[in-house]
ZANU-296408 format. One record per residue (C-alpha): residue number from 1; residue in three letters; x, y, z. Coordinates in pm, whole numbers, plus 32768, in hexadecimal, padded with zeros to 4 digits. Layout:
BEGIN
 pos code    X    Y    Z
 NUM  ALA    X    Y    Z
...
% end
This chain:
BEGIN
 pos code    X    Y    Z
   1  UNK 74CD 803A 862C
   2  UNK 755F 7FC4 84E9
   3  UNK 750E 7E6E 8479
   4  UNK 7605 7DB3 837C
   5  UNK 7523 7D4A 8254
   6  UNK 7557 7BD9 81F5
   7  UNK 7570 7C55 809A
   8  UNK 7694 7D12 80D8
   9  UNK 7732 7C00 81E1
  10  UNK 770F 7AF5 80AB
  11  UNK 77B5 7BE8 7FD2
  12  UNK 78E1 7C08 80CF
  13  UNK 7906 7AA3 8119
  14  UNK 78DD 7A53 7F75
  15  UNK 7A1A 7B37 7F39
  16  UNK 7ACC 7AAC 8053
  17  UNK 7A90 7941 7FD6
  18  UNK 7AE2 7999 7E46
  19  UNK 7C16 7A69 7EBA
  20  UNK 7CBE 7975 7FB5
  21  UNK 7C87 7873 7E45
  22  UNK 7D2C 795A 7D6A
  23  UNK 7E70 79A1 7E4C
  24  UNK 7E6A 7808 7ED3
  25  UNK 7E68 77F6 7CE9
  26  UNK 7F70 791A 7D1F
  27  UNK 8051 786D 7E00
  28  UNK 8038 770C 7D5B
  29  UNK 806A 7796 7BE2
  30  UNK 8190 7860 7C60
  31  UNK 82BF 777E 7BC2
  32  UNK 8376 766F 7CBB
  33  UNK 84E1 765E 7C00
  34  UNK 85B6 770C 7AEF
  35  UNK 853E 75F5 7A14
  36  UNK 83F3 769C 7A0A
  37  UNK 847D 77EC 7A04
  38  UNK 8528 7786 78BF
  39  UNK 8405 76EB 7804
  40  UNK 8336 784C 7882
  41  UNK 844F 7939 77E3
  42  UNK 843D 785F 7691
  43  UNK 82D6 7882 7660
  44  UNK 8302 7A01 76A1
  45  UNK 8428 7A27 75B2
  46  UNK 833E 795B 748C
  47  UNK 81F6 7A58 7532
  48  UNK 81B2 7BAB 7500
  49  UNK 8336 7C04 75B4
  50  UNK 83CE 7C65 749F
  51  UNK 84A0 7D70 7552
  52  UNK 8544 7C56 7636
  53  UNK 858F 7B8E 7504
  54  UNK 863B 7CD6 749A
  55  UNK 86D2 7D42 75C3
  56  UNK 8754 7BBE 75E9
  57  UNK 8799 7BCB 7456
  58  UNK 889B 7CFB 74E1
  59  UNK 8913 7C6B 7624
  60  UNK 89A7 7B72 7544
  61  UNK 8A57 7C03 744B
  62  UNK 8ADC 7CF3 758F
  63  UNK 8B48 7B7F 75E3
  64  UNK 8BC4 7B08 74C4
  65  UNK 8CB2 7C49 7481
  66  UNK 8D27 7C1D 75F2
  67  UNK 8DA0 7AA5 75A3
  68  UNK 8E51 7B2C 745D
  69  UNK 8F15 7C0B 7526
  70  UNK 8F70 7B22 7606
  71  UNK 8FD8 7A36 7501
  72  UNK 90D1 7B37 7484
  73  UNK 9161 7B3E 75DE
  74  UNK 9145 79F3 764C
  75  UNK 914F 788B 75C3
  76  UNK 9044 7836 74D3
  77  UNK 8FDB 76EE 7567
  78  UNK 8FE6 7749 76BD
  79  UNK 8F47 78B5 76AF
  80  UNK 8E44 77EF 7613
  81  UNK 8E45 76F9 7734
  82  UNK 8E16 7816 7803
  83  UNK 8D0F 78F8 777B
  84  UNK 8C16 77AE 777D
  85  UNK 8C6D 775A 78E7
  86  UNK 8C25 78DE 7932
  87  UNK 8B15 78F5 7828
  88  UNK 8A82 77D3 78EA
  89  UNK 8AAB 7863 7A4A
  90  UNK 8A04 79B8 79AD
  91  UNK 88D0 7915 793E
  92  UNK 88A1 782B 7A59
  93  UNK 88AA 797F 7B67
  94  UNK 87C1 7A30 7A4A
  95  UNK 86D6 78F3 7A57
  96  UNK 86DF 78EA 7BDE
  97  UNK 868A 7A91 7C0F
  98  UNK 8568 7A6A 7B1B
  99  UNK 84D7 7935 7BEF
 100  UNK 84F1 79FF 7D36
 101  UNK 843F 7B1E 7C90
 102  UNK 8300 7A21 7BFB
 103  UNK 832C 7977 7D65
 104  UNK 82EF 7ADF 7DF0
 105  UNK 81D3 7B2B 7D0B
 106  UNK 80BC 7AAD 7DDB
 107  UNK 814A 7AFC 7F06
 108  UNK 818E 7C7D 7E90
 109  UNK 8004 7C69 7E2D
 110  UNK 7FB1 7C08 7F97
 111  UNK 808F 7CF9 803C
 112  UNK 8016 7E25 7F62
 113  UNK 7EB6 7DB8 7F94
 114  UNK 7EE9 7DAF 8129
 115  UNK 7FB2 7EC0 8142
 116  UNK 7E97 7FB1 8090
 117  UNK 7D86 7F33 8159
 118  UNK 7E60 7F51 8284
 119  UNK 7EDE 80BE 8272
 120  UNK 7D6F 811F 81D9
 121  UNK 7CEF 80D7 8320
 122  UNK 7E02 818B 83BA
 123  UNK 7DD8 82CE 82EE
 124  UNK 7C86 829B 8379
 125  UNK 7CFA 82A2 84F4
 126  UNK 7DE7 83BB 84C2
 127  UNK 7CCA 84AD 842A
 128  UNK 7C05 8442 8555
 129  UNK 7D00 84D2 866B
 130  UNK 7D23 85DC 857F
 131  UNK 7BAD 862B 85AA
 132  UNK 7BF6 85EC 8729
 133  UNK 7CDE 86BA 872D
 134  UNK 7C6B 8802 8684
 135  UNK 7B22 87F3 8742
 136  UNK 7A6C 87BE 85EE
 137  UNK 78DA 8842 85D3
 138  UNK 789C 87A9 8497
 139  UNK 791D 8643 84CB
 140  UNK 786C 8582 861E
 141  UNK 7754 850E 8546
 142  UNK 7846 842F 849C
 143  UNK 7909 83B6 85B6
 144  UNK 78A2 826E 85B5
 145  UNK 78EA 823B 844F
 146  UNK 7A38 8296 848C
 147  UNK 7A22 8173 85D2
 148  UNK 79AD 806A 84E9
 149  UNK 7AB4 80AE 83B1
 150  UNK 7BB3 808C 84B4
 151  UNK 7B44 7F63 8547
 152  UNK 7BE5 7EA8 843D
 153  UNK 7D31 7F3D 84C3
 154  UNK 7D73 7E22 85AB
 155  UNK 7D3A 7CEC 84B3
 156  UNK 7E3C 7DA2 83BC
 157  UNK 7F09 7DD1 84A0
 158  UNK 7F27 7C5A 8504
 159  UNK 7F17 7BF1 837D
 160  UNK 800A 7CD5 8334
 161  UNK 8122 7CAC 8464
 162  UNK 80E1 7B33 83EB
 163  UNK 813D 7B93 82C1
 164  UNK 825A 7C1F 8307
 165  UNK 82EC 7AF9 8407
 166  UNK 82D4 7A4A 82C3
 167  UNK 83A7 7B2C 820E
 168  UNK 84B0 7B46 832D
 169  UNK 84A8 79B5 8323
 170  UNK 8511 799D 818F
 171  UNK 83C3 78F8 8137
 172  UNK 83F1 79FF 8034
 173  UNK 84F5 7AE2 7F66
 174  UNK 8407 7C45 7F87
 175  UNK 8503 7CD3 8031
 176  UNK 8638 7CFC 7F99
 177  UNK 870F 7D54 80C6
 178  UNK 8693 7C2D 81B1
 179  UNK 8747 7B68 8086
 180  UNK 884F 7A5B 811C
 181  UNK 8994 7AE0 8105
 182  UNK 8956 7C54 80A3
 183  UNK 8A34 7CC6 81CD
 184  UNK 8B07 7BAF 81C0
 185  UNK 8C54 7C56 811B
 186  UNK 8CBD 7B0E 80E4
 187  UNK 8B97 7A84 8023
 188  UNK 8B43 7A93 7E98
 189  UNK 89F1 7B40 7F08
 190  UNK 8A8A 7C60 7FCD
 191  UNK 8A2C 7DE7 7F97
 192  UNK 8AF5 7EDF 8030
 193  UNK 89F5 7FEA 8039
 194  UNK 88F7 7EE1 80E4
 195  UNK 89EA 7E64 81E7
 196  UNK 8A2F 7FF6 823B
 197  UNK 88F6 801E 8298
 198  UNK 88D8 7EBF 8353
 199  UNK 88C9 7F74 84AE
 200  UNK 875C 7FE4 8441
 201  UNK 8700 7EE5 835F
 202  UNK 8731 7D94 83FA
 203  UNK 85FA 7CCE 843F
 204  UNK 85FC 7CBA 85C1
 205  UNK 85F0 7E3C 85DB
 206  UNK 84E2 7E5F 8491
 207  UNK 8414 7D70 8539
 208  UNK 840F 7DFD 86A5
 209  UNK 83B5 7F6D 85EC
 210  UNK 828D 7ED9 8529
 211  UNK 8208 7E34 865F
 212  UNK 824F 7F5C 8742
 213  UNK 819D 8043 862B
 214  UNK 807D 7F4D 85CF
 215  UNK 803B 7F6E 877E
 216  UNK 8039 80D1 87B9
 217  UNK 7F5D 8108 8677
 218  UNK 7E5C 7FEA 8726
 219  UNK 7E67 8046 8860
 220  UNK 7E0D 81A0 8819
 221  UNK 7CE3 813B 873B
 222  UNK 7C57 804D 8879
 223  UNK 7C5E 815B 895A
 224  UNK 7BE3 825D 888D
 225  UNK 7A99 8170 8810
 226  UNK 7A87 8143 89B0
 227  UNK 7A81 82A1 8A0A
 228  UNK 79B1 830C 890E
 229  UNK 7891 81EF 895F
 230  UNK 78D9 823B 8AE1
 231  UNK 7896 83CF 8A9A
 232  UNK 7711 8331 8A2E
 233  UNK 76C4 82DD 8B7C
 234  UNK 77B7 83D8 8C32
 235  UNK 76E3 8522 8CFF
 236  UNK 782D 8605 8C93
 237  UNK 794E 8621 8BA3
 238  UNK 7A51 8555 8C29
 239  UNK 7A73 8455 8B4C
 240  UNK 7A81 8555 8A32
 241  UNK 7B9E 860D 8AF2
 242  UNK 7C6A 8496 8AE4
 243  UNK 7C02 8485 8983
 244  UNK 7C8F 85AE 890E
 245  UNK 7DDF 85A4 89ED
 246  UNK 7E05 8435 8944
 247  UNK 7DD3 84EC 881D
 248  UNK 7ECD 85EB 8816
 249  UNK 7FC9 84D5 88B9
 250  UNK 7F6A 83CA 87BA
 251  UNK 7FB1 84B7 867D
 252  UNK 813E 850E 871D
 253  UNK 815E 838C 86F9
 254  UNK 80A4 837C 859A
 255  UNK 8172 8472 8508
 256  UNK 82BB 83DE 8571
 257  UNK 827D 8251 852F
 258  UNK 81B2 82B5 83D8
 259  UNK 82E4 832E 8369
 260  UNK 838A 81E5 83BD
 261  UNK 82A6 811A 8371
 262  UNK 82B5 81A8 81F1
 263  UNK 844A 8185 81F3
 264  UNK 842B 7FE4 82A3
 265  UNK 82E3 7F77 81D9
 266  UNK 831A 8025 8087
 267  UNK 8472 8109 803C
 268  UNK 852B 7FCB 80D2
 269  UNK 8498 7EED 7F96
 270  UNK 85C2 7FEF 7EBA
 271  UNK 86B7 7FA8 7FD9
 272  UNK 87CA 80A8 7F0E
 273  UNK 86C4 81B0 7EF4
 274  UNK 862B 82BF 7FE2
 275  UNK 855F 8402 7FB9
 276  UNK 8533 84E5 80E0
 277  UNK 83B1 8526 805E
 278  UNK 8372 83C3 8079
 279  UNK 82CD 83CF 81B4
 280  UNK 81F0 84E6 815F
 281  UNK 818F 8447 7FF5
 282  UNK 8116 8311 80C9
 283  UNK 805F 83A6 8194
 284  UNK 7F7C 8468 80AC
 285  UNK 7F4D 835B 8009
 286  UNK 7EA1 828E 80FC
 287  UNK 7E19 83C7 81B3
 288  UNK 7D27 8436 807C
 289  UNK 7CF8 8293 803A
 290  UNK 7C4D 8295 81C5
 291  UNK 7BAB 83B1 815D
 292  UNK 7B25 8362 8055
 293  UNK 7AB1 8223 810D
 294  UNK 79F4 8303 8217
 295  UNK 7935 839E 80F6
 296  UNK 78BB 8252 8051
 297  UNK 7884 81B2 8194
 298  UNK 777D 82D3 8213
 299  UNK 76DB 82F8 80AF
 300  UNK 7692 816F 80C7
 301  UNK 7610 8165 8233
 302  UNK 7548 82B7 81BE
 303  UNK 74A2 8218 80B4
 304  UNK 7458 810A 816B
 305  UNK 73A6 81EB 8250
 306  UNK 74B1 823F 8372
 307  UNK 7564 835D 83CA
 308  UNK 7438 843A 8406
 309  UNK 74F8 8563 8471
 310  UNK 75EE 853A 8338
 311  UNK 75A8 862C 8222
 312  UNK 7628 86CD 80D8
 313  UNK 770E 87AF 8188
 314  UNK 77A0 868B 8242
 315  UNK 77FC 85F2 8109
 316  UNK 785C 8738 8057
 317  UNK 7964 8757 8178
 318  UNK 79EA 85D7 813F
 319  UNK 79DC 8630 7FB6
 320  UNK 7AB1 875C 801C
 321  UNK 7B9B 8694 80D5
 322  UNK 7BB9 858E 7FA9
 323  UNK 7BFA 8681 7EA1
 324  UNK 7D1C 8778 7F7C
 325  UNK 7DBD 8647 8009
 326  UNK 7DCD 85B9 7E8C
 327  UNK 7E5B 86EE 7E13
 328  UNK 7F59 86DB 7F61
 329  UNK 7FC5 8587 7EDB
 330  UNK 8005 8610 7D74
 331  UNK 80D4 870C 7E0C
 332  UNK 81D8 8634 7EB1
 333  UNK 81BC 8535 7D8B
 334  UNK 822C 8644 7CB1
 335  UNK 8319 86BB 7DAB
 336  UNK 83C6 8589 7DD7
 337  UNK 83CB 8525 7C69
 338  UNK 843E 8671 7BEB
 339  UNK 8558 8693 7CC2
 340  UNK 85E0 854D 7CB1
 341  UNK 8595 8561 7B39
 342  UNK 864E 86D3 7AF5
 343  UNK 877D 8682 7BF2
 344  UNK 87B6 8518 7B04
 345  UNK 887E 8485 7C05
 346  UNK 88B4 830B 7BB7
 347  UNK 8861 8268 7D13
 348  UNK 874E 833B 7D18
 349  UNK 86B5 8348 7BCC
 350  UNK 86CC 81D7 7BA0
 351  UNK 857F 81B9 7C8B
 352  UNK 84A9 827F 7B88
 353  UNK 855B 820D 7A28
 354  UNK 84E0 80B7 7AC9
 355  UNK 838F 810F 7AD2
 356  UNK 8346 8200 7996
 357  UNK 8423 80DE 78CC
 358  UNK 835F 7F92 797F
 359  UNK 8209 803B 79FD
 360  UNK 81D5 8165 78F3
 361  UNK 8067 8110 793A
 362  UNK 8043 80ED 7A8F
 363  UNK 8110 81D4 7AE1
 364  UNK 80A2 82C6 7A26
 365  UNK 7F18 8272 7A49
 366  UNK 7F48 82A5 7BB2
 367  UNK 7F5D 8419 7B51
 368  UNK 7E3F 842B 7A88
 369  UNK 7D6A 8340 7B9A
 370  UNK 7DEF 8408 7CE7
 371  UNK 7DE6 8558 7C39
 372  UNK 7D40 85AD 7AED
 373  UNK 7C04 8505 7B1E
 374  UNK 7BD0 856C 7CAA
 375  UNK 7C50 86CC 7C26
 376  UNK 7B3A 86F1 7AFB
 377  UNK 7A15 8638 7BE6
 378  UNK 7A4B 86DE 7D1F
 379  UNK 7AB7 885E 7CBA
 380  UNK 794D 888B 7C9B
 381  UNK 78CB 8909 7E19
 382  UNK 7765 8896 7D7F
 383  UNK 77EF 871F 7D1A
 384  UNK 787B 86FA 7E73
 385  UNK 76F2 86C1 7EE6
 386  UNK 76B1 85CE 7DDF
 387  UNK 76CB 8477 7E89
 388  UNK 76F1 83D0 7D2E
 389  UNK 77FE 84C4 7CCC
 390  UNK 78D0 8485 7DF3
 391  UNK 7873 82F0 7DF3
 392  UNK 7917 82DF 7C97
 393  UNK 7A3B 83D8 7D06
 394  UNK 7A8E 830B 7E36
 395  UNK 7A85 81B7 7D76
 396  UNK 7B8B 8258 7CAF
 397  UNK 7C4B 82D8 7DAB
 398  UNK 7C4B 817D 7E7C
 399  UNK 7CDC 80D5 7D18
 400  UNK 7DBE 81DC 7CDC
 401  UNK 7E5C 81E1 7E1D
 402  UNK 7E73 8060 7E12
 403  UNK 7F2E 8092 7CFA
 404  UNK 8011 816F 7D79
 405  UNK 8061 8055 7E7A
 406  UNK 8079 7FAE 7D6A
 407  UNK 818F 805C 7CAD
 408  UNK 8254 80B5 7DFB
 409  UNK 8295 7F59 7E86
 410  UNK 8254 7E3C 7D21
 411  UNK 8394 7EF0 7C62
 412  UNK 849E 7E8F 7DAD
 413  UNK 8408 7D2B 7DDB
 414  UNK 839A 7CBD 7C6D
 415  UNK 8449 7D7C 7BA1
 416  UNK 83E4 7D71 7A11
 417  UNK 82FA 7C3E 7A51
 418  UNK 81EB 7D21 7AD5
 419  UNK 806B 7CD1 7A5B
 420  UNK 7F1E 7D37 7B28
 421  UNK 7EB2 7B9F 7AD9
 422  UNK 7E0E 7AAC 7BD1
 423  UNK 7EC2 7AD9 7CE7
 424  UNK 7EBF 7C68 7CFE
 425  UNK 7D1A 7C71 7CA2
 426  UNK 7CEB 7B42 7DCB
 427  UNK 7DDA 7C05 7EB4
 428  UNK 7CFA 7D3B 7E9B
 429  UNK 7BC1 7C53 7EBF
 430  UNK 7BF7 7B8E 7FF2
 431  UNK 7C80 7CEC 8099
 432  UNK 7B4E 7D95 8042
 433  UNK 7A52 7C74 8081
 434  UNK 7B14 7C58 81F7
 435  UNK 7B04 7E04 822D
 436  UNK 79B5 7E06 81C6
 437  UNK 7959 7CDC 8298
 438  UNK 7A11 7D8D 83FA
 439  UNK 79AC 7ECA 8395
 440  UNK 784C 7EB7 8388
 441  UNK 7845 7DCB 84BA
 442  UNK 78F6 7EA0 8587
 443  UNK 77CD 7FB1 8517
 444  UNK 76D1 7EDD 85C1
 445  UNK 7766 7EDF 8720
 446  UNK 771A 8047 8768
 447  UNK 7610 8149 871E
 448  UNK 765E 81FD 85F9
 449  UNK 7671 8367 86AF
 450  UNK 775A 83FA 87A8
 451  UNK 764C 8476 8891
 452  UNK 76F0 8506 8982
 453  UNK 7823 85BB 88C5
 454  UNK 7835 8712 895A
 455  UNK 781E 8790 87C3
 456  UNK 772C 8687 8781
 457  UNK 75F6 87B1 8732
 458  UNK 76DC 8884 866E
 459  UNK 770C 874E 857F
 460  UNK 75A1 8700 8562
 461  UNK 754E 885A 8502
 462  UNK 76A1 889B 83FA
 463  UNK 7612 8932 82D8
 464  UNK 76AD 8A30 81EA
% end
């Protein structure tokens, strides 16, 4: 049996503590009124912005030959009446979008932080009733690794549905379409492309998906950890049989509510924008993040001296897994971006000019974090045994992949005001400090072997 080390617990409860600090600092520095939000943009424009004070340097004299015009075609006095009234009106909306997007800053950090750890876990799960499902030789021995990563799936999922309820009930602006007014045709705020698409994205229906989808995935995981203990103590294979028809069930309902769980929780951030890959590019994502997890996990409770059974092969096979599924993500990165690039269709384009304008490095860096690095580490079939090598390739990965989060959801809800800061590092912290601290308990509840797994011997003995 695994015992949690207090050294480790501490640790856990330490980031916890520091990160709830830094988003509680994240939330209160976040500016109250537009009275703030003007003294912020001054100190910017007299900072290191010297593009804004251009681009505002150009707005203005766009301005200023739009009021000569008018005053060639209109009364002097009273164009000029009018262009201050509407000058006014301009800056006071302008003033009022950037103070939702510094309002949304901390909460972005929070929801990209949660949503990670969430679907990491998940990724987790699904490569589990994948094992289940193939009848896997190599993989029993690290069953209950797989069990204890996903324990965390039911605290993110309450954090996160919680999250969400807040959304739905305007305690903040991350979501552009649950906006008052947006389907309202007779409201300043309305979008006609948003209210065409109201019959799908209205909150009572978003909500009753995420809750239906958060269930299913939760259910399946208590089950499966039950089966799988109760096959220990079972005299046949019955509880396996349950397992893997639970399985093969649970990955028909994966495949369809990942998909729409990418299009509610992320592609609906860029409410005018859609790509049909999106689902996929999601998914690999957090697949190779749980992955990667699974890898670190095992070489930790190995060195600690667990996981008898587990050898280099096992991790060659996880190393495997991390570098192909890497290379999978590239794929429909590249696939996405190029064809949406090449076809330069304005609605569409607009999602990626966004990001290589706003987040050249992030978005960007993701490339060279997800790909590059895992492809140069892990091509090498003698590196994939290396625990160090694929310790240092999987803390990449994990940040990489965060930061793909990153540039998928910050560019819809913050916009230009974008910064990895206080509340972004304390977001990450308090998620980690609470995943390590569920994870690792959950470890300590059950033997660390699957006994009596009808492959079980096959997996002790994998060596190539």
């Amino acid at each position: 049996m695994y015992t949690f080390s207090s050294k480790l617990k501490t640790f856990s409860i330490i980031l916890m503590a520091v990160g709830l600090l830094g988003i509680g600092y994240g939330f209160l520095s976040a500016p109250k009124d537009i009275q703030e939000v003007e003294k912020i943009l001054a100190a910017d424009e007299h900072g290191s912005h010297g593009a804004a004070h251009e681009e505002k340097a150009e707005a203005s004299h766009k301005e200023a030959g739009h009021h000569e015009a008018a005053e060639v075609a209109h009364d002097s006095h009273k164009g000029a009446e009018h262009a201050e009234v509407s000058g006014a009106n301009e800056h006071e909306k302008h003033l009022e979008h950037v103070l939702h997007q510094l309002q949304n800053k901390p909460w972005s950090a929070v929801y990209v932080a949660c949503i990670f750890f969430l679907l990491l876990s998940m990724g987790v799960l699904a490569f589990y009733a994948i094992q289940q499902v193939a009848q896997a030789g190599w993989s029993p021995v690290l069953f209950r690794v797989m069990q204890g990563i996903t324990a965390y799936l039911p605290a993110g999922s309450i954090i996160f549905f919680i999250l969400l309820v807040l959304c739905g009930l305007h305690f903040n602006h991350i979501f552009v379409w649950l906006g008052e007014g947006v389907t309202d045709p007779k409201s300043p705020n309305y979008d006609a492309i948003i209210a065409g698409k109201s019959g799908y994205l209205n909150f009572p229906f978003w909500i009753a998906r995420a809750f239906i989808f958060l269930l299913g995935w939760n259910i399946y995981r208590h089950f499966s950890r039950k089966n799988c203990l109760a096959q220990d103590e079972a005299n046949d294979d019955l509880y396996y049989k349950k397992n893997f028809k639970a399985s093969a069930g649970f990955l028909v309902f994966f495949i369809v509510s990942e998909s729409i769980m990418s299009w509610d929780w992320i592609m609906s951030f860029d409410p005018h924008w859609f790509s049909t890959l999106f689902g996929w590019y999601v998914f690999a994502s957090f697949f190779v993040s749980g992955i990667t997890t699974i890898a670190l996990v095992t070489i930790y409770l190995k060195s600690k001296g667990y996981l008898e059974y587990v050898n280099t092969s096992h991790i060659h096979d996880l190393a495997k897994f991390m570098f192909g599924i890497s290379v999978f993500w590239t794929y429909l990165w590249f696939s996405q971006f190029m064809l949406i690039w090449y076809a330069n269709i304005p609605e569409e384009v607009t999602y990626f000019v966004t990001r290589i304008q706003l987040y050249n490095l992030p978005f960007f860096g993701a490339v060279v974090m997800n790909f590059v690095f895992p492809l140069l580490i892990l091509i090498n079939t003698d590196f994939k045994r290396l625990n160090w090598v694929i310790v240092m390739a999987g803390v990449v990965i994990l940040l990489g992949h965060y930061v793909d989060f990153f540039n998928m959801i910050m560019p819809g809800t913050v916009g230009d005001k974008w910064f990895i800061g206080v509340p972004e590092i304390a977001s990450i912290l308090f998620f980690l400090g609470l995943f390590i601290f569920v994870v690792f308990t959950a470890l300590t509840k059950s033997p660390l072997l699957a006994k009596r797994n009808p492959f079980i011997e096959e997996s002790k003995h994998f060596h190539y």
